[in-house]
C-alpha positions as a Markdown table, in Angstrom:
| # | Residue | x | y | z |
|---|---|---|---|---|
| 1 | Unk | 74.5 | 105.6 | 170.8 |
| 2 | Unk | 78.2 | 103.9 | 169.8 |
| 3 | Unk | 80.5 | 105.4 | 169.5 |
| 4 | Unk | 83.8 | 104.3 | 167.6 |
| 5 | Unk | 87.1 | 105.0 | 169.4 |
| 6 | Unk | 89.4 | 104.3 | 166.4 |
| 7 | Unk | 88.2 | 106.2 | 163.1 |
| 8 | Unk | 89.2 | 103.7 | 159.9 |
| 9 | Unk | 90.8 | 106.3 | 157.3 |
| 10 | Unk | 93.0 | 105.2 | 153.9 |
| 11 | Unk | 95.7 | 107.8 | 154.8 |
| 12 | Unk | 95.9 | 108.0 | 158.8 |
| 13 | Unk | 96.1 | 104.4 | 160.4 |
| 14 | Unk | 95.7 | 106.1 | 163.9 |
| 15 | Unk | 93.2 | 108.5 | 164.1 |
| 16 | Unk | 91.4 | 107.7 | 167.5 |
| 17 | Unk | 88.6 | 109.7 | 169.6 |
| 18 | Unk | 89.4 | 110.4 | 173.0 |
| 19 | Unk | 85.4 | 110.3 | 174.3 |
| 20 | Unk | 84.5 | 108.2 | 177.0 |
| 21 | Unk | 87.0 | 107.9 | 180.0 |
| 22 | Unk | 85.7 | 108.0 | 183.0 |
| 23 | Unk | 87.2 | 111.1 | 185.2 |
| 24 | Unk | 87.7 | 111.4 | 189.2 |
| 25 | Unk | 85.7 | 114.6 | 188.9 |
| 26 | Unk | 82.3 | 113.0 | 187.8 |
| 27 | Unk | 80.9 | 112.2 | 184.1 |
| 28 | Unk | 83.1 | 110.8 | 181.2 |
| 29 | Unk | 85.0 | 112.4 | 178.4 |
| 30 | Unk | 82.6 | 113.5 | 175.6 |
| 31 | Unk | 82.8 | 111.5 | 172.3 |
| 32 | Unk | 83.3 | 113.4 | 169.4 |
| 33 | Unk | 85.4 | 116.6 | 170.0 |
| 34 | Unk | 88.7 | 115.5 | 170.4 |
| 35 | Unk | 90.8 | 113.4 | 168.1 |
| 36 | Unk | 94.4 | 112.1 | 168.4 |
| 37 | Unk | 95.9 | 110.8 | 165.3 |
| 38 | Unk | 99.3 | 110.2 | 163.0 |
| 39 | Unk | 100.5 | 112.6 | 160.5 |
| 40 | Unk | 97.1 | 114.1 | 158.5 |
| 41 | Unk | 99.5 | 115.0 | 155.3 |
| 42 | Unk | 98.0 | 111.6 | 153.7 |
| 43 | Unk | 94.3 | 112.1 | 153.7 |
| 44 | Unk | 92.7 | 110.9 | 150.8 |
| 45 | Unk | 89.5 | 112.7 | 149.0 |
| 46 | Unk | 87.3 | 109.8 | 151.1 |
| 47 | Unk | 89.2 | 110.6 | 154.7 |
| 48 | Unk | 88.2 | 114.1 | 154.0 |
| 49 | Unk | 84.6 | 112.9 | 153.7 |
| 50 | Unk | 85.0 | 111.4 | 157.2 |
| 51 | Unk | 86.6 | 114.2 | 158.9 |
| 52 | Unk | 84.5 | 117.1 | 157.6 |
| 53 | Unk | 81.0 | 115.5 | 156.9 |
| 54 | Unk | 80.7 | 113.0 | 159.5 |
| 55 | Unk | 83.1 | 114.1 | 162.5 |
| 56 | Unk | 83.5 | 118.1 | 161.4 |
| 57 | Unk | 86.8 | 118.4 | 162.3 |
| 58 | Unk | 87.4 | 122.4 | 162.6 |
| 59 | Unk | 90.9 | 122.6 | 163.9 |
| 60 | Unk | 94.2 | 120.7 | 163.6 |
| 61 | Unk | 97.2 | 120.8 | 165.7 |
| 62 | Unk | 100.3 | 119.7 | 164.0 |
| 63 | Unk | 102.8 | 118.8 | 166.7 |
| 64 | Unk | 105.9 | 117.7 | 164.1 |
| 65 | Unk | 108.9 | 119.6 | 164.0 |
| 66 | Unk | 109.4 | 122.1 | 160.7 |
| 67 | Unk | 111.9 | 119.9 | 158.7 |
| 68 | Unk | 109.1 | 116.5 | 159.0 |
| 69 | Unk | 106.5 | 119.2 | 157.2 |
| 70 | Unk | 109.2 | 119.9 | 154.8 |
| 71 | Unk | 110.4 | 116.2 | 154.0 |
| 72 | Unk | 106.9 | 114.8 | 154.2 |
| 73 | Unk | 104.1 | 117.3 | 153.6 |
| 74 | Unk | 101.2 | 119.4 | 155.8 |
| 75 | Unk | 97.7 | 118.7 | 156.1 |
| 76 | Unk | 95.8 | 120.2 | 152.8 |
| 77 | Unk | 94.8 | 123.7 | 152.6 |
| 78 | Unk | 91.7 | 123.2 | 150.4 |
| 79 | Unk | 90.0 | 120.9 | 153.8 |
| 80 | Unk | 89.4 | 124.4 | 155.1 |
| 81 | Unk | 90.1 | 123.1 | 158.7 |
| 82 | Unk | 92.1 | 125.6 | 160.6 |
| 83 | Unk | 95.7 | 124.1 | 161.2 |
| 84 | Unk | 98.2 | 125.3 | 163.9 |
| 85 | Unk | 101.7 | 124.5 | 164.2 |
| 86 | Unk | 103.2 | 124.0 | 167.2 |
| 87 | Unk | 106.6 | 122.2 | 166.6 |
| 88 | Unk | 107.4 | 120.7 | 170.6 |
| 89 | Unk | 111.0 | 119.9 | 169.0 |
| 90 | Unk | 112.8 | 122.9 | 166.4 |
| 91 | Unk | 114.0 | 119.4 | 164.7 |
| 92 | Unk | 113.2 | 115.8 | 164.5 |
| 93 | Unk | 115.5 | 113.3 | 166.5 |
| 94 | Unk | 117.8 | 111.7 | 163.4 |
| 95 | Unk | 118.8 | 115.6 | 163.0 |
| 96 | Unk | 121.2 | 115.5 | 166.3 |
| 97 | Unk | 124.4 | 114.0 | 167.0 |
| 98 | Unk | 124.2 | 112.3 | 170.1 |
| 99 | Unk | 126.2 | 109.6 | 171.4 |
| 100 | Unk | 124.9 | 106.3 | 171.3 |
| 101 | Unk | 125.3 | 105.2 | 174.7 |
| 102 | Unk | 123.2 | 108.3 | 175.6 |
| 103 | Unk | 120.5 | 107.3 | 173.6 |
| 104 | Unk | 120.9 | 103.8 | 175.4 |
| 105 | Unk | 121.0 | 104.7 | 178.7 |
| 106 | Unk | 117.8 | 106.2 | 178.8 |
| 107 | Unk | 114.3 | 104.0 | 179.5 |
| 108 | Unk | 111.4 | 104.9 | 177.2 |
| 109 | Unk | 110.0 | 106.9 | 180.1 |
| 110 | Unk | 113.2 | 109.0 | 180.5 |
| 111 | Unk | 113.1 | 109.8 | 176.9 |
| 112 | Unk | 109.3 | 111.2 | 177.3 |
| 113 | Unk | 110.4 | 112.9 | 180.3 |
| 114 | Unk | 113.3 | 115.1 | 178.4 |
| 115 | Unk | 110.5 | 115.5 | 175.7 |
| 116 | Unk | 108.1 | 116.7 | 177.7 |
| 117 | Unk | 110.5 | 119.0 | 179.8 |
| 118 | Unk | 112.6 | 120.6 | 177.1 |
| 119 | Unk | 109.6 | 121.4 | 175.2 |
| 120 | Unk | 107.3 | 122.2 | 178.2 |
| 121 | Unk | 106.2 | 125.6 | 177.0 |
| 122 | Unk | 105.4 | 124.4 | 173.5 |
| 123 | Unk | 103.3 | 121.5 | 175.1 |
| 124 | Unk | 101.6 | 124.2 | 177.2 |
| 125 | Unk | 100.7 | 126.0 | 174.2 |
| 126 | Unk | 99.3 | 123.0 | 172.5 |
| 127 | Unk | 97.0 | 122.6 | 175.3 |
| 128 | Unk | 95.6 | 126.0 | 175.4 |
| 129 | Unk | 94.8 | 125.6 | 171.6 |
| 130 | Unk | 93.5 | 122.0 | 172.5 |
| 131 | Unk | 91.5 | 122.6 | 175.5 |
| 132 | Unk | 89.5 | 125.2 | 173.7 |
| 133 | Unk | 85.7 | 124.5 | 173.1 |
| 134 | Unk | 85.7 | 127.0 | 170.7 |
| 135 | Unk | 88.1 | 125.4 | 168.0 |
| 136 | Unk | 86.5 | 121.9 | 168.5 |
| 137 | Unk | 86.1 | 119.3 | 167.2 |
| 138 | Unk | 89.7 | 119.4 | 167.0 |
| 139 | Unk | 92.1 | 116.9 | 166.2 |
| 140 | Unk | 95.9 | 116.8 | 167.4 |
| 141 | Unk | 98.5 | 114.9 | 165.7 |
| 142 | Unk | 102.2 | 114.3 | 164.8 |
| 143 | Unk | 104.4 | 111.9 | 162.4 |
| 144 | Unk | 103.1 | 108.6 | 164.5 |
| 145 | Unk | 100.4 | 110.1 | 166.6 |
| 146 | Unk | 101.9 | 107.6 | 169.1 |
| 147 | Unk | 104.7 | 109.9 | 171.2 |
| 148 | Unk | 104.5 | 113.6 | 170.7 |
| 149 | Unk | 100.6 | 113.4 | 170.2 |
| 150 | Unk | 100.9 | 110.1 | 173.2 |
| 151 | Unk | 102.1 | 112.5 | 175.6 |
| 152 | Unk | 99.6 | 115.6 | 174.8 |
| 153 | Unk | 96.8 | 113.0 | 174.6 |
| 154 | Unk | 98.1 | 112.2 | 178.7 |
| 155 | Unk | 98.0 | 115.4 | 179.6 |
| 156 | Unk | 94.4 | 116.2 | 178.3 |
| 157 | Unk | 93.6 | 113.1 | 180.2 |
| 158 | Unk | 95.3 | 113.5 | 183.0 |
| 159 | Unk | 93.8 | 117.1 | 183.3 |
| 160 | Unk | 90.6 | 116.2 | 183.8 |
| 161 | Unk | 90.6 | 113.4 | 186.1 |
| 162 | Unk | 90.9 | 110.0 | 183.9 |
| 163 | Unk | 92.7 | 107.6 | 185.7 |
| 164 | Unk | 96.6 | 106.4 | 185.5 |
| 165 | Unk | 95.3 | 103.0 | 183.9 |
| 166 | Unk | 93.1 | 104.5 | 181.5 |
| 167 | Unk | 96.0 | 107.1 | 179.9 |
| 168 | Unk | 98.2 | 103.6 | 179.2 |
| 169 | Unk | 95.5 | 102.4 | 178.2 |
| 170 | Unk | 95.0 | 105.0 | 175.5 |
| 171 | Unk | 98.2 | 105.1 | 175.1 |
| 172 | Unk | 99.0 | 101.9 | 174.4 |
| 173 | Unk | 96.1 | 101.6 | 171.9 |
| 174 | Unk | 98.5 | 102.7 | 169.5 |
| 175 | Unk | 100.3 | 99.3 | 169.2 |
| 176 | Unk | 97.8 | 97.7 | 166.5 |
| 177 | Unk | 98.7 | 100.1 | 163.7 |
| 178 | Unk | 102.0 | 100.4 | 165.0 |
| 179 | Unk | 103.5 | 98.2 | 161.7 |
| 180 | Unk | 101.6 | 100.3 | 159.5 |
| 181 | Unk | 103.2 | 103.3 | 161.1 |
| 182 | Unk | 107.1 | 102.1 | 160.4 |
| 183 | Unk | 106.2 | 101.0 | 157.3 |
| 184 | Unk | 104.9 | 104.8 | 156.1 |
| 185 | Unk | 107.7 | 106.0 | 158.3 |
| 186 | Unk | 110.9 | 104.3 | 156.5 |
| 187 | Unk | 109.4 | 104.9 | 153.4 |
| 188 | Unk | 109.3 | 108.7 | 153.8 |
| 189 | Unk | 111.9 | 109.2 | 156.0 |
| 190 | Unk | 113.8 | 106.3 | 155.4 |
| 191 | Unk | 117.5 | 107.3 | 157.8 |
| 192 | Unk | 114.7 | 106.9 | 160.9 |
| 193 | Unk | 116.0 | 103.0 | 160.6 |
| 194 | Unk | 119.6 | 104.1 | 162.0 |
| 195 | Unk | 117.8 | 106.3 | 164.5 |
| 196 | Unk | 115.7 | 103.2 | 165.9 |
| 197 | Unk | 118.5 | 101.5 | 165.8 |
| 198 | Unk | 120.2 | 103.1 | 168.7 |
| 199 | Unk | 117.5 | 103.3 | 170.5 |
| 200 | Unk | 115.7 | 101.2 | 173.3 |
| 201 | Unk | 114.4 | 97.9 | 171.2 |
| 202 | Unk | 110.8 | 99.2 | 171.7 |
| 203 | Unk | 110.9 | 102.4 | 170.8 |
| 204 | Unk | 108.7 | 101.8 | 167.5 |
| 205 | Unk | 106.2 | 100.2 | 169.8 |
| 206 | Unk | 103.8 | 101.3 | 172.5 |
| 207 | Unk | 104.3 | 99.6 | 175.7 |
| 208 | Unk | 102.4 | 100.3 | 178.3 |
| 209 | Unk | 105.6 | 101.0 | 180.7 |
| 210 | Unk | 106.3 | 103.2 | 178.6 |
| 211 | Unk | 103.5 | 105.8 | 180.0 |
| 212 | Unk | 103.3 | 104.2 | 182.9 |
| 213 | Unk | 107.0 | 105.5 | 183.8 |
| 214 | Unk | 106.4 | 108.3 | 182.6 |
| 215 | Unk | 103.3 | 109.0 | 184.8 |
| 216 | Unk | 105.1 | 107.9 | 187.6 |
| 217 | Unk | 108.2 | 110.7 | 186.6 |
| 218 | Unk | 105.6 | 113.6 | 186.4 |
| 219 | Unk | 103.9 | 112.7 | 189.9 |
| 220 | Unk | 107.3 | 112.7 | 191.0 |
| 221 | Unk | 108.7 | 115.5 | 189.3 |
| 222 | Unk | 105.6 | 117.9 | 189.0 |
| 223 | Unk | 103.4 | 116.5 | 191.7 |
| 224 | Unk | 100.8 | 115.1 | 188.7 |
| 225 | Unk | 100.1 | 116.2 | 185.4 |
| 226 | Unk | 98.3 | 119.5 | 186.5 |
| 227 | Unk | 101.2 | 121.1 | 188.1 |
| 228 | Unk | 103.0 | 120.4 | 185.1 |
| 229 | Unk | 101.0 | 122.3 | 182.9 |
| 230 | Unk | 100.7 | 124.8 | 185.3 |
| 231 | Unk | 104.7 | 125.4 | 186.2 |
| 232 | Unk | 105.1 | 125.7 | 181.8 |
| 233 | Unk | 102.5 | 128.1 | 181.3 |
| 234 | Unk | 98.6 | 126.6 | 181.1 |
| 235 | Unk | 95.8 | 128.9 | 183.0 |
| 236 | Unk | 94.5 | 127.9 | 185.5 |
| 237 | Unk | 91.6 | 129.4 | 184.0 |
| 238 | Unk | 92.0 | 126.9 | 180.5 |
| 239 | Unk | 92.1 | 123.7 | 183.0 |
| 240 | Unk | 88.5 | 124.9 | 184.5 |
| 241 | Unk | 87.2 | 125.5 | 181.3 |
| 242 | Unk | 88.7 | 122.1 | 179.7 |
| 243 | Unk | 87.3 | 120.0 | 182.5 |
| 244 | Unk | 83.8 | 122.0 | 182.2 |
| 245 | Unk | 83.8 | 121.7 | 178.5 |
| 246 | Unk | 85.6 | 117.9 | 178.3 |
| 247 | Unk | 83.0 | 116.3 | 181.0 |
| 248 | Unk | 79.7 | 115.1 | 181.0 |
């Protein structure tokens, strides 16, 4: 059979399937019941077609914080998918007052790594929701589906045994539709320009050292993406079940 990795939709530019990585533990991802993607406010009468007739989508996890769904929108009701929210920030980056040279000073990784730390608990909970056979297919998104959604989309991965190479690799998959993304971006929320600004020049890209760093950082850190998810919060239980569930 083929399977398609990205999924071509009018109103997400970066909806991609996360079947087919090879894991440590034996067998491959399964194609088909996990979805990354960019904000799914935009869906258009024929993307709905896709996601409910062809793929079923059953569940969505919106990963934006509460003012983005305010500014910008929420995935429609009448789709009958099942959303949950699970804000990893209480507000989106342009929102703070930071200093400059702190934004900076930190490398791309380093700004994943404060993401991923100071909303560790709210990651944790997207993974239990995530890692749940019994909501899938499921898809998983945030404004870009490139950051918030890159670094949920690791630790999926990472849990059950796909490689370092492969999660930049997925990760930086995002970079084709990456033009597409700012161009939706400034035109909803157009202030993100003075945000980007003072920010490393890539940030509106996907590098791979980017994830790479930041893989690097949790080995370090957490001693791999498992004990991560274990020290915020995820069962040991839910990791069992994703890897028997996510493999075959």
């Amino acid at each position: 059979m083929n399977h398609q990795r990205r999924i071509p939709l009018e109103g997400c530019v970066n909806f991609r399937d996360l079947g087919g990585y090879a894991s440590s533990l034996g067998g491959t991802t399964k194609w088909g019941v996990l979805f990354r993607a960019d904000s799914l406010h935009r869906l258009s009468q024929a993307d709905s077609e896709v996601l409910i007739g062809r793929l079923g989508i059953r569940t969505a996890v919106d990963l934006r914080a509460n003012d983005e769904r305010e500014r910008v929108g929420v995935l429609d009701p009448a789709l009958g998918i099942d959303e949950h929210h699970i804000g990893t920030t209480d507000r989106t980056m342009h929102t703070y007052e930071r200093p400059d040279t702190e934004l900076r000073n930190q490398s791309f990784g380093q700004i994943y790594e404060n993401m991923i730390s100071t909303g560790g608990e709210r990651f944790a909970a997207a993974i239990e929701l995530v890692a749940d056979p019994d909501l899938w297919p499921t898809a998983f998104f945030c404004m870009a589906g490139k950051d918030r959604t890159g670094c949920l989309a690791s630790m999926i991965l990472g849990l059950v045994g796909v490689n370092h190479q492969d999660i930049v690799a997925d990760y930086a998959a995002t970079a084709p539709a990456t033009p597409a993304i700012r161009e939706r971006a400034l035109a909803e929320l157009p202030e993100m320009a003075q945000v980007w600004a003072r920010l490393p020049d890539d940030i509106v890209n996907a590098p791979t050292s980017a994830m790479t760093e930041l893989l690097g950082i949790v080995d370090d850190r957490w001693g791999g993406l498992e004990g991560y998810a274990l020290e915020f919060g995820v069962k040991p239980q839910t990791i069992e079940r994703l890897r028997a569930s996510f493999l075959a």
